[in-house]
PLY file of the C-alpha trace (Angstrom):
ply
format ascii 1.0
element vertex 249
property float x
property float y
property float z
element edge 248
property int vertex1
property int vertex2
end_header
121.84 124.90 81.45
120.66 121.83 83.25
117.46 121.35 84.06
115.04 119.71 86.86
111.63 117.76 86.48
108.59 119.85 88.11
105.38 118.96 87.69
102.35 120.91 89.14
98.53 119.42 88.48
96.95 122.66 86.85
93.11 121.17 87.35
90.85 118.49 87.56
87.78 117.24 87.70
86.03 118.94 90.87
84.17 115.75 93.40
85.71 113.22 90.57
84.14 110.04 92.99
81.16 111.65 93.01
81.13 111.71 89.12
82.66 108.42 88.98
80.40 107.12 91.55
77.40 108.26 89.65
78.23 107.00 86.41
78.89 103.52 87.91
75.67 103.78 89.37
73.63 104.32 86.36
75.37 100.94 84.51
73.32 98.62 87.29
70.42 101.66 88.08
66.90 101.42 86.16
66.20 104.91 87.03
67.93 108.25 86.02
71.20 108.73 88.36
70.43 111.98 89.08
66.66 111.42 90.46
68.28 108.77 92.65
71.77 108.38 93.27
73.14 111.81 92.57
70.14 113.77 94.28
71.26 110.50 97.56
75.06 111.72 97.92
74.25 115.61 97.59
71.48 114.87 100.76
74.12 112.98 102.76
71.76 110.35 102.50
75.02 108.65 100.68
77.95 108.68 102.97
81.59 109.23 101.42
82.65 106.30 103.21
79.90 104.43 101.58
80.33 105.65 98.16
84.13 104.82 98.40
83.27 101.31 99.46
81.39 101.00 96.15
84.22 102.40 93.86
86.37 100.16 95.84
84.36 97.16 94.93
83.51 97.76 91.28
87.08 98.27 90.88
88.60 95.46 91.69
86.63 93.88 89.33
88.06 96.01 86.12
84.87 97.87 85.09
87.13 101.06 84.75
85.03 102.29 81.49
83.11 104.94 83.88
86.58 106.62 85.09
87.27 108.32 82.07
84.60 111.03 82.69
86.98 112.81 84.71
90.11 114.32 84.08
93.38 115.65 85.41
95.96 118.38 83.73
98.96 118.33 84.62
102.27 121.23 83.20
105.27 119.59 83.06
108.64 121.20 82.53
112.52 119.73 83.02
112.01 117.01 80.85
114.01 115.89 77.55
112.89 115.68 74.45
113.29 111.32 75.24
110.59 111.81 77.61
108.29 113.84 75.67
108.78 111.29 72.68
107.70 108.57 74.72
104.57 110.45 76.57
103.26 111.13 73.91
102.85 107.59 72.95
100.22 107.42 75.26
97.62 108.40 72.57
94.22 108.59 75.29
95.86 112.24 76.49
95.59 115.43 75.01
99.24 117.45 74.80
100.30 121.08 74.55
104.32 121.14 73.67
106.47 124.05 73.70
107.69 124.65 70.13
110.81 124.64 68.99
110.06 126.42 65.97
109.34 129.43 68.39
110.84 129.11 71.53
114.80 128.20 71.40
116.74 131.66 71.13
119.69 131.05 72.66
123.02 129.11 71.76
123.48 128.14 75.34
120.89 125.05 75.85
118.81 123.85 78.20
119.09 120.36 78.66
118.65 117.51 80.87
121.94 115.43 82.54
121.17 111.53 82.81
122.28 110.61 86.65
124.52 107.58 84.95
126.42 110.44 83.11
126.62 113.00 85.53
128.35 110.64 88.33
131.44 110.12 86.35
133.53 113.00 85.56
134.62 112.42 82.38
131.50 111.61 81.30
129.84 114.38 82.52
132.64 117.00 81.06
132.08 115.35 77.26
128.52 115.66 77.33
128.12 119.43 78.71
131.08 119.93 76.24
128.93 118.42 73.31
125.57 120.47 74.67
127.79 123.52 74.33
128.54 122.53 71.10
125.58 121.78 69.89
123.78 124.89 71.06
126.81 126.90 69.44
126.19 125.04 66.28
122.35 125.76 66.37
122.79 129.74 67.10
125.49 129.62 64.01
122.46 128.11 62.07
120.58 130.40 62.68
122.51 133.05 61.82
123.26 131.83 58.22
119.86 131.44 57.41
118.44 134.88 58.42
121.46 136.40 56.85
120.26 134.52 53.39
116.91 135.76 53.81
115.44 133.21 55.79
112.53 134.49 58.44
113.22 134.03 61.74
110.51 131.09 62.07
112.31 129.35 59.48
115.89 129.39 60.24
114.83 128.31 63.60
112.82 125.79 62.19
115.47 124.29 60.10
118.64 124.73 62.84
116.94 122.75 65.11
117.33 119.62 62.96
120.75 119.59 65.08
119.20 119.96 68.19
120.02 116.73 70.67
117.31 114.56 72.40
118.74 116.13 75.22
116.93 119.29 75.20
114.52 120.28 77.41
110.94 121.02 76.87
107.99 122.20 78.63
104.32 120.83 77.91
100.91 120.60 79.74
99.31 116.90 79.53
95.49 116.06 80.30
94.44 112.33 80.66
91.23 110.87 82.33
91.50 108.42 85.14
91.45 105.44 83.28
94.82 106.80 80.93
96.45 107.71 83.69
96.10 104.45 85.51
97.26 102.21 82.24
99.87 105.52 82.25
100.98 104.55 85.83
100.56 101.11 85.34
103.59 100.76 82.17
106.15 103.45 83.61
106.05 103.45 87.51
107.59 99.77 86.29
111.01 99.35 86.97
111.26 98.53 83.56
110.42 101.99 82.01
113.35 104.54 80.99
114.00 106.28 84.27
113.02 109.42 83.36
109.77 108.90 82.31
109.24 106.83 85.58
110.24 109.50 87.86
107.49 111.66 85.74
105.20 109.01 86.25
105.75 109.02 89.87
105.52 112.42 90.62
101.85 112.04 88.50
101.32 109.79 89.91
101.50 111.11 93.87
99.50 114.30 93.01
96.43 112.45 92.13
96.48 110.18 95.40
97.03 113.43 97.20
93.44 114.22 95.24
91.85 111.02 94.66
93.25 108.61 96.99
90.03 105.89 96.39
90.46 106.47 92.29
94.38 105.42 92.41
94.47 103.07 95.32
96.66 100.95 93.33
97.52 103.44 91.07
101.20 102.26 90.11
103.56 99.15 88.17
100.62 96.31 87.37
102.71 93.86 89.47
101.28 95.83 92.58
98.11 95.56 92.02
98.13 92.03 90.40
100.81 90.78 92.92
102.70 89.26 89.58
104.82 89.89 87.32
103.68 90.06 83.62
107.80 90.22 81.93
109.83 87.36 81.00
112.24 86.13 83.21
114.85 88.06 81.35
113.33 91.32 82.40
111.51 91.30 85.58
112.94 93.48 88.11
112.48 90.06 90.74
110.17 92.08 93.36
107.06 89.89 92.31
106.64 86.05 90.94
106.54 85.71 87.16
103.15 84.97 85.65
103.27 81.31 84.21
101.72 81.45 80.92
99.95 78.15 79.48
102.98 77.57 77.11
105.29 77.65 79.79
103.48 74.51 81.70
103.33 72.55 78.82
0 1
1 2
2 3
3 4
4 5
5 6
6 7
7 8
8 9
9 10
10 11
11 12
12 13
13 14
14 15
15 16
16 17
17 18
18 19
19 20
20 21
21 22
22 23
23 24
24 25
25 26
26 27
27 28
28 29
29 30
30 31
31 32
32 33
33 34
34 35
35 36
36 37
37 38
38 39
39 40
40 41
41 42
42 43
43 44
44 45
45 46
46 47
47 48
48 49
49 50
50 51
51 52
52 53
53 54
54 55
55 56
56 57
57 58
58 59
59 60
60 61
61 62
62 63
63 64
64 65
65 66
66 67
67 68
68 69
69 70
70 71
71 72
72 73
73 74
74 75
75 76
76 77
77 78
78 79
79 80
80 81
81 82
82 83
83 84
84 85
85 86
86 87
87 88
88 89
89 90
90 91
91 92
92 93
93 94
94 95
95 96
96 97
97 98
98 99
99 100
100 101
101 102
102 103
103 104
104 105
105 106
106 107
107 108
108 109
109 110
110 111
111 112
112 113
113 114
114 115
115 116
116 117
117 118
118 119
119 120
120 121
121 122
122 123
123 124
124 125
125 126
126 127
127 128
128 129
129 130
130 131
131 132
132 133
133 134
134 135
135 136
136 137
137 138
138 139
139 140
140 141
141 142
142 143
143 144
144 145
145 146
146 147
147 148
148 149
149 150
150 151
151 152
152 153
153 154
154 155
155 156
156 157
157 158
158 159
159 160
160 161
161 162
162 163
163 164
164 165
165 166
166 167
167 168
168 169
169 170
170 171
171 172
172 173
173 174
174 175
175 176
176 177
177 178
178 179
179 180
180 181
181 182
182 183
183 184
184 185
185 186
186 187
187 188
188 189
189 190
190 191
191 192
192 193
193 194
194 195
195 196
196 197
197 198
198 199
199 200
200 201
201 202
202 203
203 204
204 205
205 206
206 207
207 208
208 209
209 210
210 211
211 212
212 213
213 214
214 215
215 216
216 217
217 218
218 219
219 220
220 221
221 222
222 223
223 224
224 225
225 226
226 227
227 228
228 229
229 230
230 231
231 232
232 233
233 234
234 235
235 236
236 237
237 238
238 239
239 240
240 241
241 242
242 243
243 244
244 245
245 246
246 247
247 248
């Protein structure tokens, strides 16, 4: 069956500027934070506008070590196993997956459709036909080994080896600020695998909707930096390429 990406943000860190806000605070402070600045913003004696100003500021210059005291979680499902290979490559993030080893029953598989495929006919009709296949394959697997004496756990665990990248999977993801703005950063480009960019971009819109001063320029480096940091070959165009020294002579 084909499937869709959803993404909900489970939790995160509650008042995340104010945490941010204090820990930035206590780099440049000689006093405890929370005798000074913390005790300020819960008095009002701090404005938000104020303390956005500030996170603003430090920002811009890349001080970003204070972000990753908070934290966002995020439960993902509609994605391939492609997309979960290359999330998880992002090593700064804790992951829950669904196992396969546990979880895939039936012969008829879940699975996601690349849009290139599913706009031509033909193509679309040999790879459902091979997903049928394979899923049939899989559940015959399966079969053979629990009717050797194999545990359920196991025969799963060895049928899947036939399993396609194709196949869905469902995982929750938790990354602090700072991970998810080098996260947003590498696959909101138009250079990452589309999948994993639409992820990143549906990520990346729940957190503005939460933290809008955290990820004002949450997104592809080149909007933030107003260059682009790929080779000629590979930039997407919408920014000017960064002239490195060699390049200059």
């Amino acid at each position: 069956m084909k499937k869709t990406l959803r993404v909900e943000l489970l939790s995160h860190t509650p008042d995340a500027e104010d945490v941010i806000f204090a820990a930035f605070r206590q780099c440049y402070a000689s006093g405890f934070v929370m005798d000074t600045i913390v005790n300020q913003r819960r008095a009002g004696t701090i404005t938000p506008e104020e303390r956005d100003r500030f996170l603003q500021d430090v920002l811009r210059t890349g001080h970003e070590s204070p972000m990753e005291h908070v934290s966002f979680t995020f439960a993902i499902e509609g994605i391939s196993r492609v997309c979960s290979h290359q999330l998880v490559r992002h090593r700064l993030a804790s992951y829950s997956q669904q196992s396969q080893r546990y979880c895939v029953e039936e012969k008829e598989l879940d699975y996601v459709l690349p849009p290139s495929i599913g706009r031509i006919e033909e193509a679309k009709e040999i790879y459902e036909a091979f997903m049928k296949h394979a899923g049939e394959t899989y559940a015959r697997l399966r079969e053979l080994l629990q009717s050797s004496g194999c545990h359920r756990e196991s025969s799963n665990e060895d049928a899947r080896f036939v399993l396609p990248n194709a196949v869905e999977t469902k995982l929750v993801a938790t990354f602090n600020a700072r991970s998810l703005l080098n996260f947003f950063q590498l696959r909101c480009c138009a250079r990452a695998q589309w999948e994993i960019r639409a992820l990143a971009n549906r990520m990346c819109q729940l957190v503005k909707n939460i933290s809008p001063t955290l990820f004002q320029w949450a997104g592809p480096k080149c909007e933030k930096m107003g260059i682009c940091f790929e080779s000629s070959k590979f930039s997407c165009g919408r920014k000017p390429l960064y002239q490195r020294p060699d390049e200059n002579g």
